[in-house]
N, C-alpha and C positions, 0 to 999 in steps of 0.2 A: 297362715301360721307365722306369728313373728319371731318366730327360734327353730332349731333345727331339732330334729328327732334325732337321738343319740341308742341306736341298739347295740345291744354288748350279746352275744351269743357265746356261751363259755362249753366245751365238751372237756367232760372230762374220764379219761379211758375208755371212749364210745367212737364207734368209726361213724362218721357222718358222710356227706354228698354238701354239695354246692347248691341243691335241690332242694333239700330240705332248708338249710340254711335262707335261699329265695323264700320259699314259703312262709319262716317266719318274721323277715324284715318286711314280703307282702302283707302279712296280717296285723305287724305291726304298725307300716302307712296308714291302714284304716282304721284301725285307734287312734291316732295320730290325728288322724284329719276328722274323725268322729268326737273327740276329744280334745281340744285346742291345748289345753291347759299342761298335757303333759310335755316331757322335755327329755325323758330316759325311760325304757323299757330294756331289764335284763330279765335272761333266762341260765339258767345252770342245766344244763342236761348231765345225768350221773348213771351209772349202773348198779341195781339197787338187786343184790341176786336173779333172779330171772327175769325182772321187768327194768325197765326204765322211769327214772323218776326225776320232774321238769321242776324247779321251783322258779318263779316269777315275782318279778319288783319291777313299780312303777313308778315313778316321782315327777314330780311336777309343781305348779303352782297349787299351792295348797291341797295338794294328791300325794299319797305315800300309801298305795296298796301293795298286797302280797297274798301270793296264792302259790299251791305245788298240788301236783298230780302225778299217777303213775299207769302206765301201759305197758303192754309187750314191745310196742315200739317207739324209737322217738318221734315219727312224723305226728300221732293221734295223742303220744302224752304231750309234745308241744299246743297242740290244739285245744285239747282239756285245760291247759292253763290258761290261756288265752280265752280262751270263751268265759274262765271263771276271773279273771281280770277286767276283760269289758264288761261282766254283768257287775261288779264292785264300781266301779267308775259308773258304770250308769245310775245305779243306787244314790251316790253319792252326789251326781249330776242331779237326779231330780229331788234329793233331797233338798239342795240349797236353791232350787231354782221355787219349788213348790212351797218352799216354807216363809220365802218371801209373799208368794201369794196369797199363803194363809193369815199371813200378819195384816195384809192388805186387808182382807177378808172381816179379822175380827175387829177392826178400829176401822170402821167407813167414814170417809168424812163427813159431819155434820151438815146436814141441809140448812142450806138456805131459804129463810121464806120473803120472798118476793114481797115489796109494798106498794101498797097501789097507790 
């Protein structure tokens, strides 16, 4: 990775742990390092009436995803967000990787015929 991973975990009026906190800078190294391209992943964790509600942003080179979820608690709404962030980033990964393919695909270069 030629840049640093920048995570911002924001609570706001929710009691958190040090625990939970590890778990989501865990999950975010393995985006990180499953993803090169990114360079910042935030999270807002809020109290939404009885549940919890995690929104997600992720920026990068040429990456600017966003997702939110919501649980009973914040360990599994963090989770939910992050699962639905890496599956955007993967989308998005095989889109420009496979689309160069397809291009390959429909202009093949012209053969050569051999002269004898």
């Amino acid at each position: 990775m030629t840049q640093r991973l920048t995570v911002v975990t924001n609570f706001k009026d929710i009691p958190h742990d040090e625990a939970l906190r590890a778990s989501i800078e865990r999950r975010s190294d393995h985006l990180a390092h499953e993803f090169r391209e990114i360079s910042r992943i935030e999270l807002t964790l809020a109290e939404d009436g009885a549940n919890i509600s995690v929104h997600g942003h992720v920026t990068g080179k040429q990456r600017d995803v966003g997702a939110q979820a919501e649980a009973s608690k914040a360990g599994p709404a963090a989770d939910k967000v992050l699962d639905k962030l890496e599956k955007q980033l993967r989308t998005l990964h095989d889109k420009r990787i496979f689309a160069q393919r397809r291009n390959a695909q429909r202009h093949p270069p012209k053969k050569q015929i051999a002269e004898v």
